[in-house]
C-alpha positions in Angstrom: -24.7 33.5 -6.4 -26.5 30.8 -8.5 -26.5 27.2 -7.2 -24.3 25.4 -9.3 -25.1 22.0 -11.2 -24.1 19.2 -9.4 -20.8 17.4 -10.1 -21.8 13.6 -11.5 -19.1 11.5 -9.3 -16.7 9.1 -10.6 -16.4 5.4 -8.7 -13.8 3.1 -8.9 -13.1 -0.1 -7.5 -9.4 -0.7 -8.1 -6.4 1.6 -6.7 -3.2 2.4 -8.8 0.1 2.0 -7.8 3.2 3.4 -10.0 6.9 2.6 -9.1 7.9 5.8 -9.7 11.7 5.7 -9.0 14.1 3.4 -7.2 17.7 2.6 -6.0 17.0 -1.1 -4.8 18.6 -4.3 -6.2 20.2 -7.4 -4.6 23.7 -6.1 -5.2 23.2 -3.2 -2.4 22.4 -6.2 0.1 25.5 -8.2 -0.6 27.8 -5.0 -0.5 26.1 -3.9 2.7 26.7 -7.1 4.2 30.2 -7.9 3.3 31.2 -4.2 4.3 31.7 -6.0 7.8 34.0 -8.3 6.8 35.4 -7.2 3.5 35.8 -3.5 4.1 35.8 -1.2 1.0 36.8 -4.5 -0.8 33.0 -5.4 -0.6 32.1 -3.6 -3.7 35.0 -5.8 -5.8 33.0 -8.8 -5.1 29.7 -8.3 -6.3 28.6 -10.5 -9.2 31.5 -12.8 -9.2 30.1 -15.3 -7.8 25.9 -15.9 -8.0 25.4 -19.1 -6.1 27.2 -17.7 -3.2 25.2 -14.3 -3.2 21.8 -16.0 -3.4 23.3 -18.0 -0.5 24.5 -15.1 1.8 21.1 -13.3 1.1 19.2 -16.4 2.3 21.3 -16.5 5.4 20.7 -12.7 6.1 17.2 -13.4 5.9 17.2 -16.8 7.8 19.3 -15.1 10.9 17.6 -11.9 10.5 20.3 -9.5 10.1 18.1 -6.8 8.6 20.2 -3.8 8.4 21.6 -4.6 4.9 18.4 -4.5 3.1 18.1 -1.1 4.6 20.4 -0.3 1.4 17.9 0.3 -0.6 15.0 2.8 -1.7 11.4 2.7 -3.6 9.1 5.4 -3.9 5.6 4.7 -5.1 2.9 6.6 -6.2 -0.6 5.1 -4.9 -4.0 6.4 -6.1 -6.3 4.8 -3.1 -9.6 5.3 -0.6 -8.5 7.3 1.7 -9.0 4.5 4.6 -5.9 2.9 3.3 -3.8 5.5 3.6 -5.1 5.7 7.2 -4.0 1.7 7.4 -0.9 2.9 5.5 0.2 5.3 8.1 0.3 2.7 10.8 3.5 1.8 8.7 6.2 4.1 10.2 9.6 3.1 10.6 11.1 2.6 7.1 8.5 4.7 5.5 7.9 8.4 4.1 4.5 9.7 2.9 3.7 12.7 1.3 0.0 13.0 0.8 -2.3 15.1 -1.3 -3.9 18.3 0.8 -7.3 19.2 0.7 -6.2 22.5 2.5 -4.0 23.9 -0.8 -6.8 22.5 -3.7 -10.2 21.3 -4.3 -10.5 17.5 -3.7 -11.8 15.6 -7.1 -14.9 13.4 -6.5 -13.6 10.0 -7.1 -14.8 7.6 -4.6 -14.6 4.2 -4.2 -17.2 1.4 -4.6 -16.5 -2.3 -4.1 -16.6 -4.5 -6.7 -18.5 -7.6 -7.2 -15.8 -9.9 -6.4 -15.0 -8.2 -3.0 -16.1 -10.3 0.3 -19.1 -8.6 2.4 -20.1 -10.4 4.9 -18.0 -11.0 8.2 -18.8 -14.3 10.3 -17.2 -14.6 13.7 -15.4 -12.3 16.6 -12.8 -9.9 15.8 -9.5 -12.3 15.9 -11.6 -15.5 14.7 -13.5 -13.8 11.9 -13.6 -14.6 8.3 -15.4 -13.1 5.1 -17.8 -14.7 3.0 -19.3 -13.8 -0.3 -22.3 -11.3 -0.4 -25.6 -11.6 -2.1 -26.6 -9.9 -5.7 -29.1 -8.2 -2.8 -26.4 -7.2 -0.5 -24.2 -5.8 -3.2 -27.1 -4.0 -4.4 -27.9 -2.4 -1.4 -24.5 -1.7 -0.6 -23.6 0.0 -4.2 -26.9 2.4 -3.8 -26.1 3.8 -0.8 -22.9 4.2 -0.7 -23.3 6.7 -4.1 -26.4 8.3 -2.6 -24.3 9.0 0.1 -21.0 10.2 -1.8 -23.3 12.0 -4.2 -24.6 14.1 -1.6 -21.6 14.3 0.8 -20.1 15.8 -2.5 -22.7 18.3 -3.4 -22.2 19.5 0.0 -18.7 19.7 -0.2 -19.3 21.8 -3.5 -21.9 24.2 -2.0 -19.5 25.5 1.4 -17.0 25.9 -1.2 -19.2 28.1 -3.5 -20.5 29.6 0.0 -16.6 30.7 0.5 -15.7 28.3 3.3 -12.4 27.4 3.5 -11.1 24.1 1.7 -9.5 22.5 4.8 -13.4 22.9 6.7 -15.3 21.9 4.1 -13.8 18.7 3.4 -15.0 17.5 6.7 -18.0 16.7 4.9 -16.3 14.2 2.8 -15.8 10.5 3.7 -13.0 7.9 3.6 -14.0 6.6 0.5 -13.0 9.4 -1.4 -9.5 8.7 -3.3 -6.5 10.2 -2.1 -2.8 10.0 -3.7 0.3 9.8 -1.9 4.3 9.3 -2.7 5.4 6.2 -0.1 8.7 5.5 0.2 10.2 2.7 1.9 13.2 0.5 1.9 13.5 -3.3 1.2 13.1 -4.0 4.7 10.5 -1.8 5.6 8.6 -3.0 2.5 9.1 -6.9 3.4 7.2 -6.0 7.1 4.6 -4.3 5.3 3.9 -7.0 2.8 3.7 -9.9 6.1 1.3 -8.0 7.3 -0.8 -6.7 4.8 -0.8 -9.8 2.1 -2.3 -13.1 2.4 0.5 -15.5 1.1 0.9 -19.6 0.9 4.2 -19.2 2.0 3.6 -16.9 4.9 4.7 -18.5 8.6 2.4 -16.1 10.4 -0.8 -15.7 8.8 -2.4 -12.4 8.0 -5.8 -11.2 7.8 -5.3 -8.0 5.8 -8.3 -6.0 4.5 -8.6 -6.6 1.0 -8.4 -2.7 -0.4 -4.5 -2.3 1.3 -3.9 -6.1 0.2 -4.4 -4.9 -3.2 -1.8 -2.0 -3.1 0.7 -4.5 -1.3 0.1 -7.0 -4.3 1.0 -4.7 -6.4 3.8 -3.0 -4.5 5.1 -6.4 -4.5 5.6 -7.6 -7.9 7.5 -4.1 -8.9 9.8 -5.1 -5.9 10.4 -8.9 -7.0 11.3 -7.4 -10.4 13.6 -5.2 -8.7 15.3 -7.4 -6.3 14.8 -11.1 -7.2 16.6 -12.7 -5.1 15.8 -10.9 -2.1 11.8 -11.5 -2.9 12.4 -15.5 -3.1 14.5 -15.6 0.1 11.5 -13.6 1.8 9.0 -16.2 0.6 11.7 -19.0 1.1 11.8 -18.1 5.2 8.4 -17.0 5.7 7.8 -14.0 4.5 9.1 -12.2 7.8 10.9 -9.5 7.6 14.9 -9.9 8.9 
């Protein structure tokens, strides 16, 4: 069989995330709540009153009572390296993933290279570290190899599947910055853990060192949600951005 022509890579530096379907907004929080109190009444008092929703949302949040903003659901699709989704899976109560297989079809060769404006260099001990710009020299190094190294973990991948190996052995050849996709779904409550840990934030009461590729997905997860759920987003920031 003749060699084929190698495949010219594609590299990206961003991820994409989609909100792709969702029943979430404030008004399943207050009727969750005032279920305990009001019975099946709970639903008759939604929206008749604003300040004193915001207000019982705050509190929820304040006291942590979490289970109400379990009421609610968001599935997202994400386009990202696939060392976020291994971050991303660390998430598990709260969350659902269904992930793209390179057992059932040919993985594409997108892979991810850093951009200019990401951080390289690490200074300190794991726990007391911080990251500090890298040099045009360091960036340059870094860019060369890594699409060396993709180009040719690639062409490897395409010449075991050309020999007849099967797909889920010959991706072992591939690394983690190929891009994967995955469906995440999650509730409010489950979303607002994620985000404290994964997002750097003024507001934050426990501060997070999150690495920058997941922190962009959670950015972005993030202002879908606040658009969705408004006043649950500012009582999250209002008490810390710690999840009730």
């Amino acid at each position: 069989m003749p060699e084929q022509p190698p495949v010219e890579p594609t590299f990206r530096s961003d991820v994409t995330v989609q909100l792709v379907k969702a029943t979430a907004e404030d008004a399943h929080v207050l009727w969750s709540a005032r279920v305990s109190t009001l019975g099946e009444q709970s639903l008759d008092q939604i929206g008749t009153d604003p300040e004193r929703s915001k207000g019982l949302i705050n509190y929820l949040m304040r006291d942590r009572h979490g289970s109400p903003f379990e009421a609610t659901s968001m599935t997202f699709f994400i386009s990202a390296p696939i060392f976020v989704f291994r971050e991303f899976m660390r998430h598990r109560v709260g969350w659902s993933y269904n992930e793209e297989s390179g057992r059932y079809r040919e993985l594409e060769p997108v892979f991810y290279v850093p951009g200019y404006d990401r951080k390289l260099v690490q200074e300190g001990k794991p726990g007391q570290y911080r990251f500090v710009e890298g040099s045009p020299d360091q960036h340059y190094a870094m860019r060369k190899a890594m699409k060396a190294s993709y180009r040719q973990a690639y062409a490897f991948y395409q010449r075991l599947l050309c020999e007849g190996i099967a797909r889920e052995v010959a991706r072992s050849v591939l690394p983690v910055g190929l891009y994967s996709s995955a469906y995440a779904t999650c509730n409010a409550r489950s979303l607002m853990h994620f985000l404290g840990l994964r997002t750097t934030h003024p507001d934050a009461a426990t501060p997070s060192y999150p690495q920058r590729e997941i922190e962009m997905v959670g950015e972005a997860m993030e202002a879908e949600w606040a658009k969705l759920m408004p006043l649950t987003h500012a009582a999250f920031n209002a008490n810390g951005r710690v999840a009730p």
